[in-house]
C-alpha positions in Angstrom: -14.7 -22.6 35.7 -14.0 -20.6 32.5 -16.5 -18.5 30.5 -17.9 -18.6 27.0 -15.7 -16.3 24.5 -18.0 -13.5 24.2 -19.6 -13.1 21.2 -19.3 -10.1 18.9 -22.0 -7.4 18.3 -23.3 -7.9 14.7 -21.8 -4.3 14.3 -18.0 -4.9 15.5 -18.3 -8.9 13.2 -19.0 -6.2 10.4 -15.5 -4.4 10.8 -12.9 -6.3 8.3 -16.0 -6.8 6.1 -17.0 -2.8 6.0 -12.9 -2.1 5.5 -13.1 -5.2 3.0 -15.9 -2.3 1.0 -13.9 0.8 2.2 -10.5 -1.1 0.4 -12.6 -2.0 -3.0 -14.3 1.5 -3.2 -10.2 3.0 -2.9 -9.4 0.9 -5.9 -12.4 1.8 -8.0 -11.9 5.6 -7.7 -8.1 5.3 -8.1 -8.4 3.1 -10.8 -10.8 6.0 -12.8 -8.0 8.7 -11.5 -5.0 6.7 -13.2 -6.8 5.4 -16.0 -5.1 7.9 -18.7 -1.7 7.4 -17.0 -1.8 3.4 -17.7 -1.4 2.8 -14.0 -3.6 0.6 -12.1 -4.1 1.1 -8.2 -2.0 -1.7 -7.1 0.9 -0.6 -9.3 0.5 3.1 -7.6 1.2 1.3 -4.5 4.5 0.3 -5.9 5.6 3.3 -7.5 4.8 4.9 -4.1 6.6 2.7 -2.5 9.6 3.1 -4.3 9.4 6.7 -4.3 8.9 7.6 -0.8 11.5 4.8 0.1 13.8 7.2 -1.9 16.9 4.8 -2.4 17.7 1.3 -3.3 15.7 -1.4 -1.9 15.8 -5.1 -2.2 12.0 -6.6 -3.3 12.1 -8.9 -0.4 12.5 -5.5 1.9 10.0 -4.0 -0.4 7.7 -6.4 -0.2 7.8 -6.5 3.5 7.6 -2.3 3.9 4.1 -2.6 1.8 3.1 -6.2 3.4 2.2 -8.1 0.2 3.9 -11.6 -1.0 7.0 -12.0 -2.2 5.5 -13.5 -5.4 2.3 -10.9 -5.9 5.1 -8.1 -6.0 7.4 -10.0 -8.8 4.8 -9.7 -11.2 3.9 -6.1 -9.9 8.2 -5.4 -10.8 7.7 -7.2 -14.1 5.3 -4.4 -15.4 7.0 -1.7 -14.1 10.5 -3.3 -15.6 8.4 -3.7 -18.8 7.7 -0.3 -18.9 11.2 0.9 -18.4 10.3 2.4 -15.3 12.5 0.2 -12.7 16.3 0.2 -12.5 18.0 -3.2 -11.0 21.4 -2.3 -9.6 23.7 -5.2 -8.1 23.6 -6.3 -4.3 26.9 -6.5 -3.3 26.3 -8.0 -0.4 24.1 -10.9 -2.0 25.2 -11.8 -5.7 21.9 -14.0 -5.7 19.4 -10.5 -5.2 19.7 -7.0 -6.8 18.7 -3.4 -5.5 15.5 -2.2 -7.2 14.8 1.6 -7.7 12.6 4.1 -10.1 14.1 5.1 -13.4 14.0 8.8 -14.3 11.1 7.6 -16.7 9.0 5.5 -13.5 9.8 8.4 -11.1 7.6 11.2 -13.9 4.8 8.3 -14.2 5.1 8.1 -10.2 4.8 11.8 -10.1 2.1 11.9 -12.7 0.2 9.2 -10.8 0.5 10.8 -7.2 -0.8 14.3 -8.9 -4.0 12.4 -9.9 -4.6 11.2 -6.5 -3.9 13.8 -4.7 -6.7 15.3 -6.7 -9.2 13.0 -5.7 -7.4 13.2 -2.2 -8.5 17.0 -2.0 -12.2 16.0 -3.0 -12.4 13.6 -0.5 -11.2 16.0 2.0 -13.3 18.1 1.0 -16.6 15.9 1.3 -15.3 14.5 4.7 -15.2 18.2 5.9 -15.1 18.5 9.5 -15.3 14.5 9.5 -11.8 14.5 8.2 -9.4 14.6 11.3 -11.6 11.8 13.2 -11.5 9.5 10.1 -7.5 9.6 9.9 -7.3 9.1 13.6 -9.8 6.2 12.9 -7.7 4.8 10.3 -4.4 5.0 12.4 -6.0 3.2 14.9 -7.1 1.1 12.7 -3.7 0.4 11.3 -2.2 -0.1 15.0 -4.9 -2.8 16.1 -4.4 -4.5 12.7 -0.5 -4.6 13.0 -0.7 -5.7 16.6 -3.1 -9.0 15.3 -0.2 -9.4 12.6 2.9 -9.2 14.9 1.1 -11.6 17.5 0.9 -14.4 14.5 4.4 -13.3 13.0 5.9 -11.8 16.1 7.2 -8.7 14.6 5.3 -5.0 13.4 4.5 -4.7 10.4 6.9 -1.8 8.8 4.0 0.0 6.3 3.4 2.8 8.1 
């Protein structure tokens, strides 16, 4: 005879909604940090992205490294195209994509960008205090059970790491 699924503790059924807060609170301060630089959170994710990836990448690849649609980052590339701050190089492998990178131009915003948040980075830290190391652990753990739940619906890890 099987069991009832157990039920959760009102306090674990509160997890993806308290990261749900954590992830809209993120946003707000790094959209006041990158205000003056014309950047919004979201398109700091891209710029990062780009950077850190550090050579040509397809958007399909891209968009799988930083696990958003397909069609959410096309309109992310458009403003950063707009801006002059993406370079499309041809794929000679695949006539029908293209290689994406920063521009000289995109790589100073990134830069600019990634100074303001590693400012409000350090004040974090710095309010965390002590807290600090067992809140990154948290989050990598975090990060591990939420790419297992991923790879058991798509069967493969997520590549963001």
């Amino acid at each position: 005879m099987s069991q009832p699924a157990p039920t959760p503790s009102a306090e674990s059924s509160r997890l993806l909604f308290n990261v749900f807060l954590i992830e809209q609170q993120v946003g707000a301060v790094l959209a006041r940090a990158l205000e003056d630089i014309g950047v919004t959170p979201s398109e700091f994710a891209i710029y990062a992205a780009l950077e850190m990836h550090g050579e040509p990448i397809t958007p399909s690849d891209l968009a799988a490294r930083i696990n958003v649609p397909r069609s959410t980052l096309t309109g992310y590339l458009g403003a950063l195209d707009r801006r002059g701050h993406l370079e499309r190089l041809p794929n000679p492998a695949d006539g029908r994509s293209a290689y994406i990178r920063l521009t000289d131009t995109g790589r100073r915003t990134q830069s600019t960008a990634a100074a303001a948040a590693l400012q409000v980075q350090a004040d974090l830290d710095r309010r965390l205090g002590p807290a600090l190391e067992d809140v990154r652990q948290a989050l990598v753990t975090l990060h591990e059970g939420l790419d297992a739940v991923l790879r058991d619906d798509r069967g493969t890890p997520s590549p963001a790491r």
